[in-house]
PAKOL-309832 format. One record per atom (N, C-alpha, C): residue in three letters; x, y, z. Coordinates in steps of 0.1 Angstrom, whole numbers, padded with zeros to 4 digits, always signed. Each point is the difference from the previous one (the first is absolute). Layout:
! PAKOL-309832
alaXYZ
...
//
This chain:
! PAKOL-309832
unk+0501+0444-0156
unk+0008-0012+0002
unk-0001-0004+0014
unk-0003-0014+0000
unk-0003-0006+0018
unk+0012-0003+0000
unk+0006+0005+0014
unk+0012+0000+0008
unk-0002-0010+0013
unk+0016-0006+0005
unk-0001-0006+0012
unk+0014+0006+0002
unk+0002+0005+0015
unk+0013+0002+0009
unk+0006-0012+0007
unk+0007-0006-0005
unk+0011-0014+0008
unk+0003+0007+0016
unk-0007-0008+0008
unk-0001-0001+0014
unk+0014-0013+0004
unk-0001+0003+0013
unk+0012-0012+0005
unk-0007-0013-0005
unk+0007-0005-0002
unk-0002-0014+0006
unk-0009-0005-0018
unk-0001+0007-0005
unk-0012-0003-0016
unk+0008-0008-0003
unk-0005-0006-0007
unk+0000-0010-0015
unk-0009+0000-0011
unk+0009-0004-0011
unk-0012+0003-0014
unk-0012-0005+0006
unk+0002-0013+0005
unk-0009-0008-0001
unk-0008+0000+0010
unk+0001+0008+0014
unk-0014+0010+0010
unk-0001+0012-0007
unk+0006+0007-0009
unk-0004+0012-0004
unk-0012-0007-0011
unk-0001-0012-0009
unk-0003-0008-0007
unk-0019+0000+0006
unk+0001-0007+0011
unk-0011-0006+0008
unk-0006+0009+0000
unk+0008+0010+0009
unk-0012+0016+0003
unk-0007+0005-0012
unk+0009-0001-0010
unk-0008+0008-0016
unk-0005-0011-0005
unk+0000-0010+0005
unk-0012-0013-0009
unk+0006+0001-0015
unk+0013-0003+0002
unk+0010-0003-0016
unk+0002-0012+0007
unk-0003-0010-0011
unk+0004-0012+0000
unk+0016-0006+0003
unk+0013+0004-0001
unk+0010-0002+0001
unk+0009+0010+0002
unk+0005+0002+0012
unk+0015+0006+0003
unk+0008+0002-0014
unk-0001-0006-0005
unk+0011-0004-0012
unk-0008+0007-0017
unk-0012+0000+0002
unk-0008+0009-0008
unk-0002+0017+0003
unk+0003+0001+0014
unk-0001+0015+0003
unk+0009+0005+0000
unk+0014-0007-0002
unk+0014+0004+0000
unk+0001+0006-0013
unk-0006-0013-0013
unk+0004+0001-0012
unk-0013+0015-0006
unk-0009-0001+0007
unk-0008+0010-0002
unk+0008+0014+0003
unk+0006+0004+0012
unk+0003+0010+0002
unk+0014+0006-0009
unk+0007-0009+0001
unk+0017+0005-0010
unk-0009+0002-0013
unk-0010-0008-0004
unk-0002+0004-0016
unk-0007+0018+0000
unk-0007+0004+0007
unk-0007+0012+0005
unk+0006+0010+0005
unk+0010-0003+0006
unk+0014+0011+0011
unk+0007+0005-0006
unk+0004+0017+0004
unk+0011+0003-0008
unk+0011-0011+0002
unk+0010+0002-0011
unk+0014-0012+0001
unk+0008+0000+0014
unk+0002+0018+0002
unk+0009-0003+0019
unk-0008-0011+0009
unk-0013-0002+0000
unk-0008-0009+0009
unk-0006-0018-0005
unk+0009-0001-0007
unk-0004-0011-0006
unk+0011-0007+0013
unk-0009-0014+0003
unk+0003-0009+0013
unk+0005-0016-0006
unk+0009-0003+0000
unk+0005-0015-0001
unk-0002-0009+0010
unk-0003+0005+0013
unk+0004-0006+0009
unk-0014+0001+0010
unk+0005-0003+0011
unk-0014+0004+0011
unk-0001+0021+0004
unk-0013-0003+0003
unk-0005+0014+0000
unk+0011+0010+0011
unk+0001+0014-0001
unk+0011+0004+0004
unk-0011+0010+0013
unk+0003+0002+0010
unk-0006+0008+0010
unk+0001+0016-0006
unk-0012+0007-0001
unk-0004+0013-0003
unk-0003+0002-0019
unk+0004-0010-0005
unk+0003-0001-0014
unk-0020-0001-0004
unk-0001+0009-0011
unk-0019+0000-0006
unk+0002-0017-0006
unk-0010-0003+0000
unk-0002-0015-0010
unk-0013+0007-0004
unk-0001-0004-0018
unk-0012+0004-0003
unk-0010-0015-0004
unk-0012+0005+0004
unk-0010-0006+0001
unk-0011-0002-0012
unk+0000-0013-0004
unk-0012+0000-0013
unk-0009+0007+0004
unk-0007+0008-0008
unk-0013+0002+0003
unk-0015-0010+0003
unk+0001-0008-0010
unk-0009-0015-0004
unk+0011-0010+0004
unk-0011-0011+0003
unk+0010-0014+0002
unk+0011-0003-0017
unk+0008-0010+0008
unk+0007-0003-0010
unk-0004-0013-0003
unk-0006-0003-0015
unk+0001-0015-0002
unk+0007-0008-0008
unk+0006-0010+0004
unk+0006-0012-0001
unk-0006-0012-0007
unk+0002-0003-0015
unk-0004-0010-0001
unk+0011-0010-0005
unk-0003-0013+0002
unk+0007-0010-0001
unk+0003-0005-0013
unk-0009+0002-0009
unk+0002-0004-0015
unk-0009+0008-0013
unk+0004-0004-0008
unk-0007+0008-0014
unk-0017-0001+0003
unk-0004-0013+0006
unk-0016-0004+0001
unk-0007+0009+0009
unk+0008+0005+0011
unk-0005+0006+0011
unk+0002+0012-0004
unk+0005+0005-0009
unk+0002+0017-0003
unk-0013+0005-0014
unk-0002-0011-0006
unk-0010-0002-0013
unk-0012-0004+0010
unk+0001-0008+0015
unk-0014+0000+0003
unk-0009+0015+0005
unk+0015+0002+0007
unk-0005+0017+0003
unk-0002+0010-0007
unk+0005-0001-0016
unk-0004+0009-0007
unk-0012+0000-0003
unk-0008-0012+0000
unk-0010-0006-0003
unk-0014+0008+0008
unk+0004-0002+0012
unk-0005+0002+0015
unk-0003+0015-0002
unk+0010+0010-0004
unk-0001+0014-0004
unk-0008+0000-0005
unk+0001-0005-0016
unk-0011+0004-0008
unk-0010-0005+0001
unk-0005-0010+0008
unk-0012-0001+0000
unk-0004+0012+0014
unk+0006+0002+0006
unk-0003+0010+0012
unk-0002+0013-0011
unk+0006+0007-0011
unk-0001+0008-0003
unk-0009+0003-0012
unk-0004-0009-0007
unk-0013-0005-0012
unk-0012+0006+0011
unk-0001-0007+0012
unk-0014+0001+0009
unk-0002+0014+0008
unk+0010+0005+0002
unk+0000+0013+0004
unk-0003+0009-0010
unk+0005-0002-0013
unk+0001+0006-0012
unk-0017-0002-0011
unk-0007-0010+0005
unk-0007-0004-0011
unk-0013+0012-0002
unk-0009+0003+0012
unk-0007+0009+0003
unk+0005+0016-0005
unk+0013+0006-0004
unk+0003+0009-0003
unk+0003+0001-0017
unk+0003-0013-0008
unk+0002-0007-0009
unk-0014+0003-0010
unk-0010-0005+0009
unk-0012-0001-0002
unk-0010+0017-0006
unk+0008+0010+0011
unk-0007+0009+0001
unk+0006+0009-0011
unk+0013+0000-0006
unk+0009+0007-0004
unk+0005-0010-0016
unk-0015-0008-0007
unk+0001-0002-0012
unk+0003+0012-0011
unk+0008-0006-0010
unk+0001+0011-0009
unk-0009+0004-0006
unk-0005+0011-0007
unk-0015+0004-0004
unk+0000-0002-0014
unk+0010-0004-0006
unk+0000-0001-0015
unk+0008-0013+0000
unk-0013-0011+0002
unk+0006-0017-0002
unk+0004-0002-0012
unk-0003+0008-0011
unk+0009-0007-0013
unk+0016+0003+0000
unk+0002+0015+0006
unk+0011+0002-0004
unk+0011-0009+0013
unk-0005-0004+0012
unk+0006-0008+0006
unk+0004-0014-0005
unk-0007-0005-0003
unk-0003-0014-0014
unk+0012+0007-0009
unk+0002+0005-0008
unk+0007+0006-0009
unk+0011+0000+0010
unk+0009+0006+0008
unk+0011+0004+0007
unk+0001-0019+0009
unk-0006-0005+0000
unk+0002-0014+0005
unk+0009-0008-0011
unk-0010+0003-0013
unk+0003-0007-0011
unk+0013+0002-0001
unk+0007+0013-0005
unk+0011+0001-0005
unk+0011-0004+0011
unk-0003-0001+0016
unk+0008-0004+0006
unk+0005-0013-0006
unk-0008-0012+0001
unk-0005-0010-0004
unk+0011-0006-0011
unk-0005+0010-0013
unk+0010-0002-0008
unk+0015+0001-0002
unk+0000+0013+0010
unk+0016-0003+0000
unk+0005-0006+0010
unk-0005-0011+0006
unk+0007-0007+0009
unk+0007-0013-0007
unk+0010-0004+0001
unk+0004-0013-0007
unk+0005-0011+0010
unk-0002-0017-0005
unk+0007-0003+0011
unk+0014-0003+0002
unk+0007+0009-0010
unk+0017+0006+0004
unk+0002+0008+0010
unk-0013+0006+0006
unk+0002+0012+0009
unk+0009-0006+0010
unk+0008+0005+0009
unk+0003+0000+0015
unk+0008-0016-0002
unk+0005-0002-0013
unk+0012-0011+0005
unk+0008+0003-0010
unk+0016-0005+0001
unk+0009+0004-0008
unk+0002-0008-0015
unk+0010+0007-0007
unk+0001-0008-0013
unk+0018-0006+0002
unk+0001-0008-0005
unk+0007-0013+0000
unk+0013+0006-0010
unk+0013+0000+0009
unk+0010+0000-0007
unk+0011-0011+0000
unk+0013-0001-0010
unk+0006-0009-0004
unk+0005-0009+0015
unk-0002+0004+0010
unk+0008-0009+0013
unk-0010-0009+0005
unk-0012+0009-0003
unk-0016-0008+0002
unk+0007-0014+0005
unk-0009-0008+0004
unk-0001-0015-0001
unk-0016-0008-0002
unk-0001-0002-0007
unk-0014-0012-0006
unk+0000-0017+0004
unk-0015-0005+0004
unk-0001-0015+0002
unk-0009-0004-0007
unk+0005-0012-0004
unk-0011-0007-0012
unk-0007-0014+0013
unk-0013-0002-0001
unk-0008-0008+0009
unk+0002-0009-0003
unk+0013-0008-0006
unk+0000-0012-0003
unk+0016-0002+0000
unk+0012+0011+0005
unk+0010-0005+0002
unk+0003+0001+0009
unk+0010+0003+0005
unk+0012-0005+0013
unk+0010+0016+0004
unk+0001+0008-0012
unk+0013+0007+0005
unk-0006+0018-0003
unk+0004+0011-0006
unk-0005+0013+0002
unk+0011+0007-0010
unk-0003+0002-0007
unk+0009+0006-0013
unk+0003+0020-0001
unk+0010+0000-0001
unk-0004+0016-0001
unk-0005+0004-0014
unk+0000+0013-0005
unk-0005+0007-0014
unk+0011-0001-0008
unk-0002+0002-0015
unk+0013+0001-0009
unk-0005+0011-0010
unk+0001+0014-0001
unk-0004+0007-0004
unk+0004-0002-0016
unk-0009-0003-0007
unk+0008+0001-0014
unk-0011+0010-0010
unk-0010+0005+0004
unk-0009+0009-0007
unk+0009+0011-0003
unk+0001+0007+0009
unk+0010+0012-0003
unk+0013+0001+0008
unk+0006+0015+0003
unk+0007+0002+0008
unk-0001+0016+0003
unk-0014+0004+0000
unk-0001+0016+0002
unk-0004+0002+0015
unk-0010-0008+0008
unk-0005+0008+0006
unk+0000-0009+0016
unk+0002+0013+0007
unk+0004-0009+0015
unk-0007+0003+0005
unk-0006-0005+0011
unk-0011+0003+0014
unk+0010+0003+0012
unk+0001+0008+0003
unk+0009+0010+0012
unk+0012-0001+0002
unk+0007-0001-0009
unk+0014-0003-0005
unk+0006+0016-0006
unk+0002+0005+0006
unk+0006+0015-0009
unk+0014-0003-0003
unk+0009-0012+0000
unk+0011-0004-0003
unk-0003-0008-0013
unk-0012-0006+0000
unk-0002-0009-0013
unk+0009-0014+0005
unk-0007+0000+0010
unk+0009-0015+0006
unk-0006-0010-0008
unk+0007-0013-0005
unk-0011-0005-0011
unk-0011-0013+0008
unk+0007+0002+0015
unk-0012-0010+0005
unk-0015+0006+0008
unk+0001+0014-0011
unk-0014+0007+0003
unk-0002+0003-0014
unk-0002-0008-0011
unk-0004-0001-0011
unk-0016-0001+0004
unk-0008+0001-0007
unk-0016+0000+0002
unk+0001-0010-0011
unk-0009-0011+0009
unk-0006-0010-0011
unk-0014+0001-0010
unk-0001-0003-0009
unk-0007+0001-0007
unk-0005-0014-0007
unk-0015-0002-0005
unk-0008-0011-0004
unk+0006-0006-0012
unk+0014+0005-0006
unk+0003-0009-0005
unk+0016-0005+0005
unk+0001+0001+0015
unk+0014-0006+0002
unk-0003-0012+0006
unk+0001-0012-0008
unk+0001-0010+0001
unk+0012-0010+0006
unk+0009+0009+0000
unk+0009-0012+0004
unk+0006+0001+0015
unk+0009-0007+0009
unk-0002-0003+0011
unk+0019+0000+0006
unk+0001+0000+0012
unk+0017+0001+0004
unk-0003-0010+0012
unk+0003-0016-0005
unk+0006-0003-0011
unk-0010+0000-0012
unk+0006-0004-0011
unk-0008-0003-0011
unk-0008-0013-0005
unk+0013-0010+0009
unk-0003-0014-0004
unk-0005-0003+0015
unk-0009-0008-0004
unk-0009-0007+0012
unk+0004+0011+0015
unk-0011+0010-0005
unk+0001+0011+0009
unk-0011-0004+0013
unk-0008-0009+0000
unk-0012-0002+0009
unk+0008-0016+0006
unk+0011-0006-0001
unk+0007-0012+0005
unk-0010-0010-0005
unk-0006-0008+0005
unk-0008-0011+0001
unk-0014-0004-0007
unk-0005-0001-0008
unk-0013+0004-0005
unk-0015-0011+0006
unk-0006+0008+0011
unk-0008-0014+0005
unk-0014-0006-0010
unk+0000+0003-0009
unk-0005-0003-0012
unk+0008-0013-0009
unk+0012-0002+0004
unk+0003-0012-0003
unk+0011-0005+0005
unk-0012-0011+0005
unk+0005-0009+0014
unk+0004-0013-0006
unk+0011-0006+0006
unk+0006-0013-0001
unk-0002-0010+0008
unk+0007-0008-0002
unk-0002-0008+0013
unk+0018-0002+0007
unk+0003+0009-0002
unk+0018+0006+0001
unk-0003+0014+0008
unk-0016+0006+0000
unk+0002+0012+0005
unk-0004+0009-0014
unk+0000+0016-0002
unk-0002+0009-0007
unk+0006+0004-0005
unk-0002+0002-0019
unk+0012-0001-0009
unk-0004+0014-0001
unk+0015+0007-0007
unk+0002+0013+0001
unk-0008+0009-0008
unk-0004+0015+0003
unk-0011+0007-0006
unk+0008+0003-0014
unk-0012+0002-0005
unk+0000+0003-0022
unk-0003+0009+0001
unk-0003+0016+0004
unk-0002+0007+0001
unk-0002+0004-0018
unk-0015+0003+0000
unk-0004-0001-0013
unk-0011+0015+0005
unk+0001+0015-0002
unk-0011+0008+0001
unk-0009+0000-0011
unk-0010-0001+0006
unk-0012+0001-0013
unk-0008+0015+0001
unk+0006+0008-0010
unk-0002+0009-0004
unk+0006+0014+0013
unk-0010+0006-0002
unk+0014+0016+0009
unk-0009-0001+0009
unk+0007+0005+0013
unk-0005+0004+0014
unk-0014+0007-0003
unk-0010-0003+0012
unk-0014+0002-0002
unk+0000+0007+0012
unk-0012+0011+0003
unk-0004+0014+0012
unk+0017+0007+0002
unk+0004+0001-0017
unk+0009+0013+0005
unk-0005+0011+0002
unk+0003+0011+0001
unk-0005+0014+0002
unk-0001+0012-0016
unk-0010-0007-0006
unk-0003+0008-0013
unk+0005+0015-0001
unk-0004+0008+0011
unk+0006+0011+0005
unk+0011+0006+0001
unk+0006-0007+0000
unk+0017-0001+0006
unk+0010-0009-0015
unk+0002+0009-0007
unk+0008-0007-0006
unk+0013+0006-0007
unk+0012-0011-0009
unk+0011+0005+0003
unk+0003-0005-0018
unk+0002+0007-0005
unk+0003-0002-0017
unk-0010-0006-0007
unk-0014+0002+0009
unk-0007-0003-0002
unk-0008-0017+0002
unk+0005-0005+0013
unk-0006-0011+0005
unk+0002+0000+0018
unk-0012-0002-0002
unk-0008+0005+0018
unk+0014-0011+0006
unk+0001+0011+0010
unk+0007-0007+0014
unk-0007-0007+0007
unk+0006-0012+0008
unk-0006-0008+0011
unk-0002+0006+0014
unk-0010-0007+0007
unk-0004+0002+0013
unk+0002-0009+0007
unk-0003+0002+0014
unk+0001-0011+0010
unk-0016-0011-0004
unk-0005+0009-0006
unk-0017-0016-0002
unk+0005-0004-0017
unk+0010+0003-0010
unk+0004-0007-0011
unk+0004-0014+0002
unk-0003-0008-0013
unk+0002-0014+0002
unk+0000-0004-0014
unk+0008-0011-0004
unk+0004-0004-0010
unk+0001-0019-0001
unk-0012-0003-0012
unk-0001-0016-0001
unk+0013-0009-0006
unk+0003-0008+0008
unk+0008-0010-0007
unk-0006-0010-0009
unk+0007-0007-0012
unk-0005-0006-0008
unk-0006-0011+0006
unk+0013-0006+0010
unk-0001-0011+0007
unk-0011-0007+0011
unk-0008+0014+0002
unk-0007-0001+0005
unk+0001+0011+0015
unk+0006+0002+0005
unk+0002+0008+0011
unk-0001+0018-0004
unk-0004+0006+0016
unk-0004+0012-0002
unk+0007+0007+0005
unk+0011+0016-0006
unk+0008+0004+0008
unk-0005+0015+0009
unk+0004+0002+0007
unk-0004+0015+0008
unk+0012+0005+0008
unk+0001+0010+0006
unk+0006+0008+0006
unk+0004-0003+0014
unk+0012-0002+0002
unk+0000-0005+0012
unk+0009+0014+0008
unk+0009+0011-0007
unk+0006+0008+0008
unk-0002+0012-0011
unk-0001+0009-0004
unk-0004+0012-0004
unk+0015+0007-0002
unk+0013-0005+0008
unk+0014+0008+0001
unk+0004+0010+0005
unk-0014+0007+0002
unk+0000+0015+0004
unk+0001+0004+0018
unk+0004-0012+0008
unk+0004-0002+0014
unk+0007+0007+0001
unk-0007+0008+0015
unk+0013+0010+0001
unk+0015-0009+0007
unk+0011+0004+0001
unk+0012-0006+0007
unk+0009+0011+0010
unk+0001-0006+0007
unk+0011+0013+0009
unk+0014-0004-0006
unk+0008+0010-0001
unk+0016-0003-0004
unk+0009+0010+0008
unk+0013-0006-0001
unk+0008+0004+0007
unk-0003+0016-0001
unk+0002+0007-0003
unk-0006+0011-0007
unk-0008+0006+0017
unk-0013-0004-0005
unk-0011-0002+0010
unk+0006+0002+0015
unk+0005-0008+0001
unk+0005-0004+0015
unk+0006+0014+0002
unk+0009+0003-0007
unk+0012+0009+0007
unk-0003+0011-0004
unk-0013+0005-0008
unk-0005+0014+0002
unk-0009+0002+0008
unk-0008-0012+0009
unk-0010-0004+0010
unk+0002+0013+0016
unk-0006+0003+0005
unk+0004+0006+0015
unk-0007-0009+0008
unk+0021+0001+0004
unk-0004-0009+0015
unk-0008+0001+0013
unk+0000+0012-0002
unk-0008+0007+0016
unk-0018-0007-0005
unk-0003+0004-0014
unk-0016+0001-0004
unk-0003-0020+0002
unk+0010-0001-0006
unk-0001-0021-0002
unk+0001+0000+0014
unk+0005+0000+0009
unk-0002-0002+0013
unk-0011-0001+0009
unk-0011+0010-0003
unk-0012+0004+0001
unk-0006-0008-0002
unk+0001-0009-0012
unk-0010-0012-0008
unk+0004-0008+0005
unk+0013-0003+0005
unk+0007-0012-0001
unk+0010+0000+0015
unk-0011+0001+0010
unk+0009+0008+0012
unk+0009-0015+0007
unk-0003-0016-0008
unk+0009-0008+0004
unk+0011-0004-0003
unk+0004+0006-0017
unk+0007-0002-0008
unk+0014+0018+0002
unk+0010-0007+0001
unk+0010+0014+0002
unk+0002+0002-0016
unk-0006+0009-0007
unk+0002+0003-0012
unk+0015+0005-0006
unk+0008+0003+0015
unk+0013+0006-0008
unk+0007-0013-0001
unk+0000-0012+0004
unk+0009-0012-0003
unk-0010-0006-0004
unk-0011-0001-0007
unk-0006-0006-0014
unk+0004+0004-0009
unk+0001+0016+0000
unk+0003+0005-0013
unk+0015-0001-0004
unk+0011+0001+0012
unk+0018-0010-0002
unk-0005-0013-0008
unk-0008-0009+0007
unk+0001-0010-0006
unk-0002-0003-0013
unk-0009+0008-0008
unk-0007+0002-0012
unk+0008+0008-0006
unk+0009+0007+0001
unk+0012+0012-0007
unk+0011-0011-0006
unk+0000-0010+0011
unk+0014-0010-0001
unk-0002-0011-0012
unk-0013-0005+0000
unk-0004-0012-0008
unk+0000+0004-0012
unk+0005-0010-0009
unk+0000+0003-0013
unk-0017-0003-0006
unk-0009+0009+0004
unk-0014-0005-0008
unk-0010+0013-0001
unk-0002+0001-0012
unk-0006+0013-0006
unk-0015-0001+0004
unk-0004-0011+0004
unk-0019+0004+0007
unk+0001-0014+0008
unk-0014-0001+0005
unk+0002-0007+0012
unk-0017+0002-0001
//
């Protein structure tokens, strides 16, 4: 572990310079996360106190594009380093590679790596105005991470057709235009939800996914606009939280009078 000894006169942000860390305020948050807890620093650096030291730079990116470019950047740095060993270290029995490709192959679905859709869900039709939730009427057995059987973790299924509200659940239908403006949606489905998850099913009709979609008579096409399955913090949350550790993360925010504040309000998530 790379160490630094707080001299007179330091600051994050010359201790910062000297180690070629980009930000005082990055080597602070760097060190409390790394430190035993007695040494964790809220404040400016204390004289004789260890500050520990990244080993590698720390990087900072500014948005989702710049963290996907650099992933990018890796792997192509690591394909070219890799290709000549790649090359040398072919498998010697190409059928049976072929064969272990294949069956990867096959059991890949494109349900993988997104969630299935329960009763709180919310859905948009490309041709209305408003976002309807689910109305479970297939069954009433089976829930997606609900060990209470809350019923707004009902798992939808390809044939729950109907909508909360029921009547003109999509508001406005831009498929039929006036000269007053857009008369209200008919919500007419033609036939059962389509790319449910064949796989996955519940009395015997496949559950929906986040890529499920379901045609309107009327013409419009519906899809998945919320899955339901968002996590939420709730009062709960807050007040089993440690204030010393949220501090760390959150060293602008005094977490013991957030969490008063959040004890007092009448509101179960946030």
């Amino acid at each position: 572990m790379k160490t630094y000894t707080v001299k007179q006169g330091d600051t994050f942000t010359s201790i910062a310079q000297e180690f070629d860390v980009k930000e005082g305020h990055l080597l602070r948050l760097y060190h409390n996360l790394h430190c035993p807890e007695e040494d964790v620093i809220f404040g400016n650096p204390i004289v004789g106190k260890t500050i520990v030291l990244p080993k590698e730079e720390i990087v900072v990116f500014a948005n989702i594009d710049e963290y996907n470019q650099f992933l990018e950047n890796e792997n192509e740095i690591n394909a070219e380093n890799g290709k000549d060993t790649e090359q040398e270290n072919e498998p010697e029995n190409q059928q049976e590679n072929e064969e272990s490709q294949a069956e990867k192959s096959s059991s890949k679905s494109e349900h993988n790596g997104i969630y299935f859709i329960i009763q709180k869900g919310m859905c948009q039709c490309n041709q209305g105005f408003k976002f309807p939730k689910f109305k479970v009427t297939s069954h009433q057995k089976h829930y997606w991470n609900s060990p209470d059987a809350d019923a707004d973790y009902l798992a939808v299924t390809q044939d729950d057709l109907t909508f909360d509200p029921p009547a003109m659940p999509f508001g406005n239908c831009k498929l039929r235009p006036t000269s007053g403006g857009y008369l209200p949606c008919v919500y007419s489905p033609a036939g059962k939800w389509q790319k449910a998850c064949d796989k996955i099913k519940v009395m015997d009709k496949s559950c929906l996914t986040e890529i499920s979609e379901l045609m309107c008579a009327t013409g419009g096409k519906i899809t998945i606009l919320k899955h339901g399955q968002q996590s939420e913090i709730g009062k709960k949350n807050v007040e089993n939280a440690s204030s010393f550790e949220q501090q760390i993360y959150n060293p602008v925010i005094d977490f013991d009078e957030f969490k008063d504040q959040i004890v007092q309000q009448n509101v179960d998530y946030y």
